[in-house]
C-alpha positions as CSV (number, residue, x, y, z in Angstrom):
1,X,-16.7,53.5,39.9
2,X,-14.6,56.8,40.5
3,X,-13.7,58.3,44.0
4,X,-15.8,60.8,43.3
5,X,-18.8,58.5,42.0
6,X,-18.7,56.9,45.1
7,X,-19.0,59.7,47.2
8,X,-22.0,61.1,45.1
9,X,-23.4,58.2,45.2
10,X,-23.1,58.1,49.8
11,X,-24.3,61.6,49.8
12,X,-27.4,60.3,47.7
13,X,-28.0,58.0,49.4
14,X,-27.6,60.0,52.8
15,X,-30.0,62.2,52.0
16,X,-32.7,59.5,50.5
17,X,-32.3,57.8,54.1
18,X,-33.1,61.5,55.8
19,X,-35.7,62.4,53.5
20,X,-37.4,59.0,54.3
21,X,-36.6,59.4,58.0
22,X,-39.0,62.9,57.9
23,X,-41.3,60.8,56.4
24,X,-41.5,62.2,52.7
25,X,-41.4,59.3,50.6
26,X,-43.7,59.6,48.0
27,X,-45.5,62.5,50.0
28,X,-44.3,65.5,48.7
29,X,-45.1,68.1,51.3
30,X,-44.0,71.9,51.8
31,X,-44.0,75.0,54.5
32,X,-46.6,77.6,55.4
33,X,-44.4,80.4,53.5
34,X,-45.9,83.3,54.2
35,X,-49.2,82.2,55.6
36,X,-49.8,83.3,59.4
37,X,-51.0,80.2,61.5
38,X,-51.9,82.3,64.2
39,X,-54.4,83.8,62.6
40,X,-56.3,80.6,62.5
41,X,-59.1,80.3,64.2
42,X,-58.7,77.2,66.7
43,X,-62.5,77.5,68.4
44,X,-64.1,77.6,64.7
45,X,-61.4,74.5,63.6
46,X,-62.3,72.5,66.7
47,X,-66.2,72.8,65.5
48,X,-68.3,75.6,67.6
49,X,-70.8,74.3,69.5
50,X,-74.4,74.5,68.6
51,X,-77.4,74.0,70.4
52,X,-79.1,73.5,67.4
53,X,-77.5,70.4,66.6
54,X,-78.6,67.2,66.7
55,X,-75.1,66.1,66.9
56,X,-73.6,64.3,70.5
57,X,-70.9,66.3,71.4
58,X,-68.3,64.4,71.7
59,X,-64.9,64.5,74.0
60,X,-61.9,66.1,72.0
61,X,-59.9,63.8,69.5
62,X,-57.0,62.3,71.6
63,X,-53.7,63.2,70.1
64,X,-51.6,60.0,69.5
65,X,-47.9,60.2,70.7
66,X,-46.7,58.1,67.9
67,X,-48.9,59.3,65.5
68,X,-48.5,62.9,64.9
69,X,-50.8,63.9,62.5
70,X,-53.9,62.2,63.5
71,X,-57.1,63.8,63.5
72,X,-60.8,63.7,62.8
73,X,-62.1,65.2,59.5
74,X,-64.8,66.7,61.4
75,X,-62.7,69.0,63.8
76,X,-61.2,67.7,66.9
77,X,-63.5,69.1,69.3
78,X,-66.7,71.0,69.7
79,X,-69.5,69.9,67.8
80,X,-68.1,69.4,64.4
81,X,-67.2,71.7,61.8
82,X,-70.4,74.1,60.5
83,X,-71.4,73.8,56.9
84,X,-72.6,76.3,54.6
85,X,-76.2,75.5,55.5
86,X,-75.8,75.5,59.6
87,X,-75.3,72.1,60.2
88,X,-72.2,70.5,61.8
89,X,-69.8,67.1,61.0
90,X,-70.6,64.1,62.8
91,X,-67.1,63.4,64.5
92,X,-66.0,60.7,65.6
93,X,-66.6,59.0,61.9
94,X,-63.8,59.3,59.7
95,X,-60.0,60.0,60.9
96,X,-57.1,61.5,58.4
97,X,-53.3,60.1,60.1
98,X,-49.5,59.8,59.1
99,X,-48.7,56.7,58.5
100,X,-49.2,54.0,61.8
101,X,-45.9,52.1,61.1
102,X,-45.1,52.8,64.9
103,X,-47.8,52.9,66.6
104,X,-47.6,52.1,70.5
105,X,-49.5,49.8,72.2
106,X,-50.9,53.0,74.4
107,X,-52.2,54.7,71.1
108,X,-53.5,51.5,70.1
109,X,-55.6,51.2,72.8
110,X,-56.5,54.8,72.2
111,X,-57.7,53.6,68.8
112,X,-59.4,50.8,70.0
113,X,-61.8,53.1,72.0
114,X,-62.5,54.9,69.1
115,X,-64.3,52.4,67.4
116,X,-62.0,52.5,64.1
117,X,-63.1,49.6,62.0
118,X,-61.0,50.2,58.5
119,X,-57.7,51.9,57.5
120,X,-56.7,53.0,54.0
121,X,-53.3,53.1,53.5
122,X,-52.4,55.4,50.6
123,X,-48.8,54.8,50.6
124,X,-47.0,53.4,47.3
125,X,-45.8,49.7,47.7
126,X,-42.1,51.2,47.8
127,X,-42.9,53.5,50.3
128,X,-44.1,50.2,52.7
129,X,-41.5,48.1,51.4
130,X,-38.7,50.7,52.7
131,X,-36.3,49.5,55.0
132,X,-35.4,53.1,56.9
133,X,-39.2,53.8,57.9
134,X,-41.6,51.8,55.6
135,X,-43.5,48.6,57.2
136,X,-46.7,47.6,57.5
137,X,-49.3,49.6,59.9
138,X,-49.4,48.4,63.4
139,X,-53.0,48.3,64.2
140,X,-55.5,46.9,66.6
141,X,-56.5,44.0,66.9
142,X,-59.7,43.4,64.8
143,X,-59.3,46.4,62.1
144,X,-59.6,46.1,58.7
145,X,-56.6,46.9,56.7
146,X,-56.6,48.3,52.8
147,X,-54.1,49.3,50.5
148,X,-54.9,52.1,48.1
149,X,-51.9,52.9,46.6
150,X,-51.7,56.0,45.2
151,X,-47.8,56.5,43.6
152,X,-45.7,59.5,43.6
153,X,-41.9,59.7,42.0
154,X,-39.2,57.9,43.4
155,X,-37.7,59.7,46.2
156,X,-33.6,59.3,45.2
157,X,-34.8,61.7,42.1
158,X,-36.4,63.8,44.5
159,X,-33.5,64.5,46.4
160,X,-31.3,64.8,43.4
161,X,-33.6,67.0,41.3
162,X,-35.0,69.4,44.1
163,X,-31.8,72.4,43.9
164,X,-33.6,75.3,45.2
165,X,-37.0,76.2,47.7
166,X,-38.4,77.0,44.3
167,X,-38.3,73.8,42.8
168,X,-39.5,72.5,46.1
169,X,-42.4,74.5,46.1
170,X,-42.9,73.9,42.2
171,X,-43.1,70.4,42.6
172,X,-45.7,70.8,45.3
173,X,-47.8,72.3,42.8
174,X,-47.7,69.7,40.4
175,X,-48.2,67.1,42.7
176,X,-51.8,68.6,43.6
177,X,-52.7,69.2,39.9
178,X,-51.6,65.8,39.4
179,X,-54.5,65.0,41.4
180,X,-56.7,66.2,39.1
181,X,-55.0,65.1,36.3
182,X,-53.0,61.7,36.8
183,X,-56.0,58.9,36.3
184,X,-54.2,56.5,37.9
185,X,-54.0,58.8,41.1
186,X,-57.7,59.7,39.8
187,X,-58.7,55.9,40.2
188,X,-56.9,55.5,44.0
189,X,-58.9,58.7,45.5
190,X,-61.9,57.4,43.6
191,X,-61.3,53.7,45.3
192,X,-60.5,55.3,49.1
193,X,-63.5,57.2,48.7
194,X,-66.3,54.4,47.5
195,X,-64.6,52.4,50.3
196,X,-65.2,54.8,53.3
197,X,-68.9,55.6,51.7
198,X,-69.2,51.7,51.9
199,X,-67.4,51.0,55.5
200,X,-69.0,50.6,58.9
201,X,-67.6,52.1,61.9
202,X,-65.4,54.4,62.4
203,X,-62.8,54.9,59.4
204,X,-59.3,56.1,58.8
205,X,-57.0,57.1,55.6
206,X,-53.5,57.8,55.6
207,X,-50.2,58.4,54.0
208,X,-47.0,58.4,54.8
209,X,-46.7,62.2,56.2
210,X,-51.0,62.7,56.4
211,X,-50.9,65.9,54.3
212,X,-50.7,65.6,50.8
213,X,-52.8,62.8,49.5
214,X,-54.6,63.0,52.8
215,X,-54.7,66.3,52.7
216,X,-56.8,65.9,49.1
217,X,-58.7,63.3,50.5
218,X,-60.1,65.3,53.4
219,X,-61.0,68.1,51.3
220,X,-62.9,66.2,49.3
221,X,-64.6,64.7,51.9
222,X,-65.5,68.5,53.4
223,X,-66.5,69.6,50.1
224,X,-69.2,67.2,49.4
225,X,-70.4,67.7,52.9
226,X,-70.4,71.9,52.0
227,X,-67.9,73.0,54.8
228,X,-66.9,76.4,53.9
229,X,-63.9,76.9,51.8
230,X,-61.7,78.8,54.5
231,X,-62.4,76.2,56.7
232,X,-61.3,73.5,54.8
233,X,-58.1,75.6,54.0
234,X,-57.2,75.9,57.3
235,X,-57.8,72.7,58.3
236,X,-55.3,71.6,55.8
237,X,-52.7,73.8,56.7
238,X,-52.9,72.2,60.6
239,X,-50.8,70.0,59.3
240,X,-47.9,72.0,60.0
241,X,-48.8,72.4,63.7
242,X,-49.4,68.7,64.1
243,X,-45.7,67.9,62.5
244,X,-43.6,70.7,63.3
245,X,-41.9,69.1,65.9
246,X,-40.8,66.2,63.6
247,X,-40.1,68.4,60.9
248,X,-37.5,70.7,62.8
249,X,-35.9,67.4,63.4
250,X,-35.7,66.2,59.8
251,X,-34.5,69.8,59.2
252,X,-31.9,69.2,61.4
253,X,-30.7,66.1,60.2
254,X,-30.4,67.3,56.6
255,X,-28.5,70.4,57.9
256,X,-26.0,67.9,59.8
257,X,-25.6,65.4,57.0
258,X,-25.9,67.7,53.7
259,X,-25.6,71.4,54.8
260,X,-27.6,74.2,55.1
261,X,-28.2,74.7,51.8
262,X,-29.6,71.5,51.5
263,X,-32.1,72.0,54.1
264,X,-33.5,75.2,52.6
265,X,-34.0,73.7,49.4
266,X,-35.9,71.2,50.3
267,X,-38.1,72.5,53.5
268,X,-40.9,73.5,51.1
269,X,-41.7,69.5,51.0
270,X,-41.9,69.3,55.0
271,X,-45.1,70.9,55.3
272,X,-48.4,72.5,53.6
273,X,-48.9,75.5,51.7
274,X,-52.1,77.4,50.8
275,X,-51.3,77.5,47.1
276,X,-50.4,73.7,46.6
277,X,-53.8,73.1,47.2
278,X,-55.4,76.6,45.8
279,X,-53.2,74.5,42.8
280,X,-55.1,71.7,42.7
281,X,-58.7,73.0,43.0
282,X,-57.4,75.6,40.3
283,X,-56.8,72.6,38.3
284,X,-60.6,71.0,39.0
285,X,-62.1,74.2,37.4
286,X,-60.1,74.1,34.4
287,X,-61.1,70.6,33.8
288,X,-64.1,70.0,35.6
289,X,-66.0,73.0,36.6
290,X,-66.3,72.2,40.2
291,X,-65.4,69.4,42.9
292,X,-69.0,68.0,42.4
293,X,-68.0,67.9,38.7
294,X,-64.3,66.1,39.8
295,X,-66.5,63.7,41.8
296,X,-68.5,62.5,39.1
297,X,-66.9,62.9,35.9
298,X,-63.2,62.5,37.2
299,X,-63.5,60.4,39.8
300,X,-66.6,58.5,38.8
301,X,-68.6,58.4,41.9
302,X,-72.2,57.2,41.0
303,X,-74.8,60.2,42.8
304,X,-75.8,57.1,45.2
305,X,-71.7,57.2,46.7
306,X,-71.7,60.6,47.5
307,X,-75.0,60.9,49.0
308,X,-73.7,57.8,51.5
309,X,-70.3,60.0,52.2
310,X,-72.5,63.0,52.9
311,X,-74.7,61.1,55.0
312,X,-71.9,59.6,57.3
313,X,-70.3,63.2,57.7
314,X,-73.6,65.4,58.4
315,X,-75.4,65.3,61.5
């Protein structure tokens, strides 16, 4: 191998081993762009309260230190997010996450009180298998651990094919029409979601960075439960509040190890943006019609799943 094969071959690697260190492998996420997250609504995310519900009202979701981007479908407070008919989540039922490869005892005893019973791990087998940041979930003592793996390209042609913020944000696109599109990806979301409709207690589903596959989990679970589009949206796009600390971090690194450059081209797959996922449900009306239509025909959900997913979320 040539001097300069060598060296091409360290900076590849270098910037694999920062890209997995941000937690991107297999993930694929990007920025906010030009979206304004302060103009989100935090009382109506959290779940307005509601006399006329019949739901408890819970305490607020704990935040996990080791776990950034952990959450509760439902909204984290309040009394759940409001659906298009004027009812309200049941929180408290099924948690989205990052992946719990480090989880501290503390946040596991967090969890514990919680309830959780199962946890889907949507991560690719390389992704675990990684020695920088894969591993399996640390978890407490008594829950129920599944692999759904639900692939995504390898990451060293990631970081050698992503040149610009445009490709970045490209390939964010394609990854949510894959979605739609890819039946093997068809058949993991189809397997996470049969399994929650089918789990007791408390659930949870994760990926690596809990925005992308998550991300598409969640809506789906919000959709068949009729929370209002906008909602959903910005309940997506929280998952650049609930990693930007660890993303201005892996920015850093990149910056440090690969330039500036570098780091700009591929900050659109740190975060969320509006149109990967507009992308994808853009996607479910070309080929379906609607989510319901995704459900059944591309997913495969018998009527008798769905029902049991609605009925777990709505109070």
């Amino acid at each position: 191998m040539s001097t300069r094969s060598r060296k091409l071959s360290t900076r590849t690697a270098r910037a694999a081993a920062l890209l997995v260190a941000g937690g991107l492998l297999f993930t694929a996420p990007a920025t906010a762009g030009a979206f304004d997250l302060s103009s989100i609504d935090t009382g109506s995310l959290g779940g307005s309260l509601d006399l006329g519900s019949s739901n408890p009202v819970l305490a607020p979701t704990p935040k996990l230190a080791s776990v950034a981007n952990f959450r509760d479908v439902a909204g984290n407070d309040g009394a759940g997010y409001a659906t298009a008919d004027g009812k309200h989540l049941k929180r408290g039922v099924i948690y989205r996450a990052n992946a719990l490869t480090k989880t501290s005892d503390a946040d596991k005893a967090t969890l514990t009180t919680l309830g959780l019973a199962d946890v889907y791990d949507l991560r690719g087998a390389a992704e675990i298998a990684n020695p920088l940041v894969g591993g399996q979930d640390k978890l407490p003592d008594g829950v129920t651990y599944k692999s759904i793996p639900i692939e995504f390209a390898d990451l060293v042609q990631l970081a050698q094919t992503i040149q610009s913020p445009e490709q970045g944000r490209q390939f964010m696109v394609d990854t949510n029409r894959s979605f739609v599109t890819d039946p093997a990806r068809r058949a993991g979301f189809a397997q996470v979601l049969s399994d929650i409709a089918a789990g007791d207690g408390a659930q949870l589903f994760h990926c690596t960075s809990g925005k992308d596959r998550t991300g598409w989990t969640a809506m789906l679970l919000q959709s068949i439960a009729k929370v209002p589009a906008q909602t959903i949206m910005d309940d997506y796009l929280l998952s650049n509040t609930y990693l930007e600390a660890t993303n201005q971090k892996t920015l850093a690194q990149i910056t440090a190890a690969l330039g500036a450059q570098a780091a700009a081209n591929l900050t659109p797959v740190l975060g969320v943006d509006a149109s990967f996922l507009e992308a994808g449900l853009a996607q479910i009306t070309a080929d379906y019609g609607t989510v319901d239509g995704y459900l059944t025909e591309g997913l495969g959900l018998s009527p008798a799943t769905i029902a049991a997913l609605k009925a777990k979320l709505v109070g």
